[in-house]
C-alpha positions in Angstrom: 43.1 -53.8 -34.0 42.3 -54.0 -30.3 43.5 -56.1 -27.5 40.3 -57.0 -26.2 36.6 -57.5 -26.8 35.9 -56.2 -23.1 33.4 -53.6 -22.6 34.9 -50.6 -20.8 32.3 -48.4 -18.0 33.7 -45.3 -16.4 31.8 -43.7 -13.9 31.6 -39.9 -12.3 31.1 -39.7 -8.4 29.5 -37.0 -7.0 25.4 -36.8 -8.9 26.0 -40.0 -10.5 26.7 -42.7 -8.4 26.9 -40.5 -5.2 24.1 -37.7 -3.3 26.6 -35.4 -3.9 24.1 -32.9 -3.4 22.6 -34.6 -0.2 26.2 -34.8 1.6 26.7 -31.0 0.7 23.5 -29.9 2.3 24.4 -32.0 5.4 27.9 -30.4 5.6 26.4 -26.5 5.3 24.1 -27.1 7.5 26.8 -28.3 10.1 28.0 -24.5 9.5 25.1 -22.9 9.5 24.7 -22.7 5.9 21.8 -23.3 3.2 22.6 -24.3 0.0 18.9 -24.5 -1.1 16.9 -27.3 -3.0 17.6 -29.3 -5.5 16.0 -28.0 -7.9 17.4 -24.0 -7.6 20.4 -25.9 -7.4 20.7 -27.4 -10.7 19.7 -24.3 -12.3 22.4 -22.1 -11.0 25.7 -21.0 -13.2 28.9 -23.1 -12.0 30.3 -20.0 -10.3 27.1 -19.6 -7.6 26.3 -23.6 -7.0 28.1 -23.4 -4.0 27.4 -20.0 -2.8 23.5 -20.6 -2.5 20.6 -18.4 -4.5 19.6 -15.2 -4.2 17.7 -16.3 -0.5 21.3 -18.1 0.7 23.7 -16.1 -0.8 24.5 -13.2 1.5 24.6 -15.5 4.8 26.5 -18.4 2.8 29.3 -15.8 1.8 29.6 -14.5 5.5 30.1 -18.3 6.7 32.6 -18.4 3.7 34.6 -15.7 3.7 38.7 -16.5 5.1 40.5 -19.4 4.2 40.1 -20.9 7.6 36.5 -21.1 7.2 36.5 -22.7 3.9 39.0 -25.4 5.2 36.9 -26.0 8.4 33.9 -26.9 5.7 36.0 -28.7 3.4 36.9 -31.0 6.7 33.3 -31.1 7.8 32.5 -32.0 3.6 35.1 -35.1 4.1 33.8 -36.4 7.4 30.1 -36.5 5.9 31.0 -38.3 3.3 32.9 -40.5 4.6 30.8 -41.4 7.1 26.8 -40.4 6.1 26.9 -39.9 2.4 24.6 -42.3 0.0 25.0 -44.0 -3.1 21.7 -43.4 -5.1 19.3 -46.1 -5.0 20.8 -49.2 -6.8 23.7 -48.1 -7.7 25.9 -50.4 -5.0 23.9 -53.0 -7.2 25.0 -51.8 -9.8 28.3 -51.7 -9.3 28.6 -54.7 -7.9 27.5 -56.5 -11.0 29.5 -54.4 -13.1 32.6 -55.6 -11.1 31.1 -59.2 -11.3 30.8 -59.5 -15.1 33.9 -60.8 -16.7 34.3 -58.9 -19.5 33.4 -55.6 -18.4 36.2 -53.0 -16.8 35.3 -50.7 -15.0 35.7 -47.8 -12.5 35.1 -44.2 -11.1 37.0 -41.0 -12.3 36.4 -38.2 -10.5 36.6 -34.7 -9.4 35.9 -35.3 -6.0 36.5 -32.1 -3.8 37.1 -33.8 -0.2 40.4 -34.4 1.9 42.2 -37.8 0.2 39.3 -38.1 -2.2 40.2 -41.6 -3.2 40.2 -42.6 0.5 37.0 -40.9 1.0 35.0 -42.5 -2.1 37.0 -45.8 -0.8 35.1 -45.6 2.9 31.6 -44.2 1.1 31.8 -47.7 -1.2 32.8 -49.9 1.5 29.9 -48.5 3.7 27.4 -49.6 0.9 29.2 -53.0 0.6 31.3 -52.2 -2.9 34.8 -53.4 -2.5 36.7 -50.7 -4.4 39.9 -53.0 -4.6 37.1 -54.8 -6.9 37.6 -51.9 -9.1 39.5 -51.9 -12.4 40.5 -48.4 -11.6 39.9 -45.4 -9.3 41.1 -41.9 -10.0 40.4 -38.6 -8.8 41.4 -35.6 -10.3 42.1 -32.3 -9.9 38.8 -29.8 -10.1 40.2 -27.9 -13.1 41.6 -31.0 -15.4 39.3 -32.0 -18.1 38.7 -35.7 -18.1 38.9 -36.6 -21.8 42.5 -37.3 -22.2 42.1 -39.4 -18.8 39.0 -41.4 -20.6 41.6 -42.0 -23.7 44.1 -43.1 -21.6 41.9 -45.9 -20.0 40.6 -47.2 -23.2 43.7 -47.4 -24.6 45.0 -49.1 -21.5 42.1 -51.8 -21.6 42.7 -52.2 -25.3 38.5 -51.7 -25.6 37.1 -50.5 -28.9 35.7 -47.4 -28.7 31.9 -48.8 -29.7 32.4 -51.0 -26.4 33.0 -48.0 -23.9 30.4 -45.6 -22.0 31.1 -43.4 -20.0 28.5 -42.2 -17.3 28.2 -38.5 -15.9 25.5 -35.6 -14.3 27.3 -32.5 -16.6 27.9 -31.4 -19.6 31.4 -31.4 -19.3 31.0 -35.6 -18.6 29.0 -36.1 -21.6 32.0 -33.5 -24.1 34.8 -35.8 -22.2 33.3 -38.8 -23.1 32.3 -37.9 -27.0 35.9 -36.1 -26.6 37.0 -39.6 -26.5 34.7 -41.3 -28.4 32.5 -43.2 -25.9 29.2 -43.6 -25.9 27.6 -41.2 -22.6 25.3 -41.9 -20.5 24.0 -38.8 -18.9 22.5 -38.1 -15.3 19.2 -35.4 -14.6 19.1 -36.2 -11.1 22.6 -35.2 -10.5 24.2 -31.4 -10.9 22.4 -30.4 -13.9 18.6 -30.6 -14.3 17.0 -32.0 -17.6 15.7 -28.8 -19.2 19.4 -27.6 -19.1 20.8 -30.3 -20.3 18.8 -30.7 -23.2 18.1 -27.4 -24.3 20.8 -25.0 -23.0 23.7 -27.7 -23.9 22.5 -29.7 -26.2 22.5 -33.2 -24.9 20.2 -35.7 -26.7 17.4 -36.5 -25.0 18.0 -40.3 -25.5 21.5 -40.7 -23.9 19.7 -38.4 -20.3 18.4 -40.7 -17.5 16.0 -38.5 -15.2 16.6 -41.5 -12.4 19.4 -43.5 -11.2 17.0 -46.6 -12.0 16.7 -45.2 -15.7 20.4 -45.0 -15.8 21.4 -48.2 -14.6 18.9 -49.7 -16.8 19.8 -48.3 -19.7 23.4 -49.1 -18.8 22.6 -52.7 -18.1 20.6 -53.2 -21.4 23.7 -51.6 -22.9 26.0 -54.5 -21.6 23.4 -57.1 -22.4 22.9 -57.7 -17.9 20.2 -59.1 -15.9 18.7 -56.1 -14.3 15.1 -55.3 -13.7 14.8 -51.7 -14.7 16.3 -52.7 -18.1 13.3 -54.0 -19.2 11.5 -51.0 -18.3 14.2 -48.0 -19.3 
């Protein structure tokens, strides 16, 4: 029924494997811009993330407004990350086993918003000592296409039963691609979305939602039957 009895991991970028949130701050601050805290920060509505609160708001849309400002940010966004920006704790572990283990494919889809955003996620991995070329696959797609039908296409690629794939994301919309496709997710609090709105505003089981990138990784390692420390402890 399938081609292979490979395990199949997909990772998101930005709140998942990357301080998305860290490399954004750097960048608006490089414009004189706040974006807040964290923690405002994963409580606001999609269309306001980006714009700051209620404190950042009128200052942030000043600096925004005209579409050579936004592209002078958007250039400033791609320099920091490909040249500052971290990879959570562990995560260049991580990956790095992941890539080692010989029947488990894996590799990032994303919606990554810099310049060349497979170049840029290329020089943020290599900076942390991940050889993307390692990589089963790399894709980045546009902001507005939904990632299910991508997740579909990769599984069916690798031949992987469904039961063997995961899928590994810091929104809602990463945990309905990967059910979408039926994959089992494996959902980030630390990310773009905090806990309490992940749970109770969309709905997300509190078992498949790591409040760490330790948790996460551990989980995920269990999940693949790994050596990894925080497995034992998830």
């Amino acid at each position: 029924m399938y081609a292979s009895r490979a395990h199949l991991v997909i990772c998101d970028a930005d709140g998942t494997l990357v301080d998305a949130f860290g490399a954004m701050s750097v960048a608006f601050a490089r414009h004189d811009m706040d974006i807040g805290d964290l923690e405002r920060f994963q409580k606001r509505r999609k269309l306001f993330k980006y714009l700051g609160g209620m404190r950042e708001f009128p200052k942030n849309l000043r600096r925004q407004f005209g579409k050579q400002s936004r592209k002078r940010l958007l250039e400033t966004l791609t320099g920091v990350y490909r040249e500052e920006a971290a990879l959570y704790p562990g995560m260049a572990e991580l990956l790095g086993r992941l890539i080692a283990a010989p029947d488990v494919r894996v590799g990032i889809v994303s919606r990554n918003v810099t310049h060349e955003p497979e170049q840029t996620l290329r020089c943020l991995l290599a900076r942390h000592g991940v050889d993307a070329d390692g990589l089963d696959f790399l894709d980045c797609l546009p902001l507005s296409e939904d990632k299910t039908g991508r997740f579909r296409e990769l599984r069916r690629a690798f031949g992987v039963n469904p039961a063997l794939s995961f899928a590994c994301g810091d929104e809602f919309r990463d945990y309905a691609a990967a059910t979408g496709a039926g994959m089992h997710p494996f959902i980030a609090a630390y990310g773009f979305e905090d806990h309490r709105r992940l749970r109770d505003e969309f709905g997300i089981p509190n078992e498949v939602i790591a409040r760490t990138p330790h948790e996460l990784a551990g989980r995920l390692a269990h999940a693949l039957g790994l050596d990894w420390p925080e497995a034992r402890s998830a």
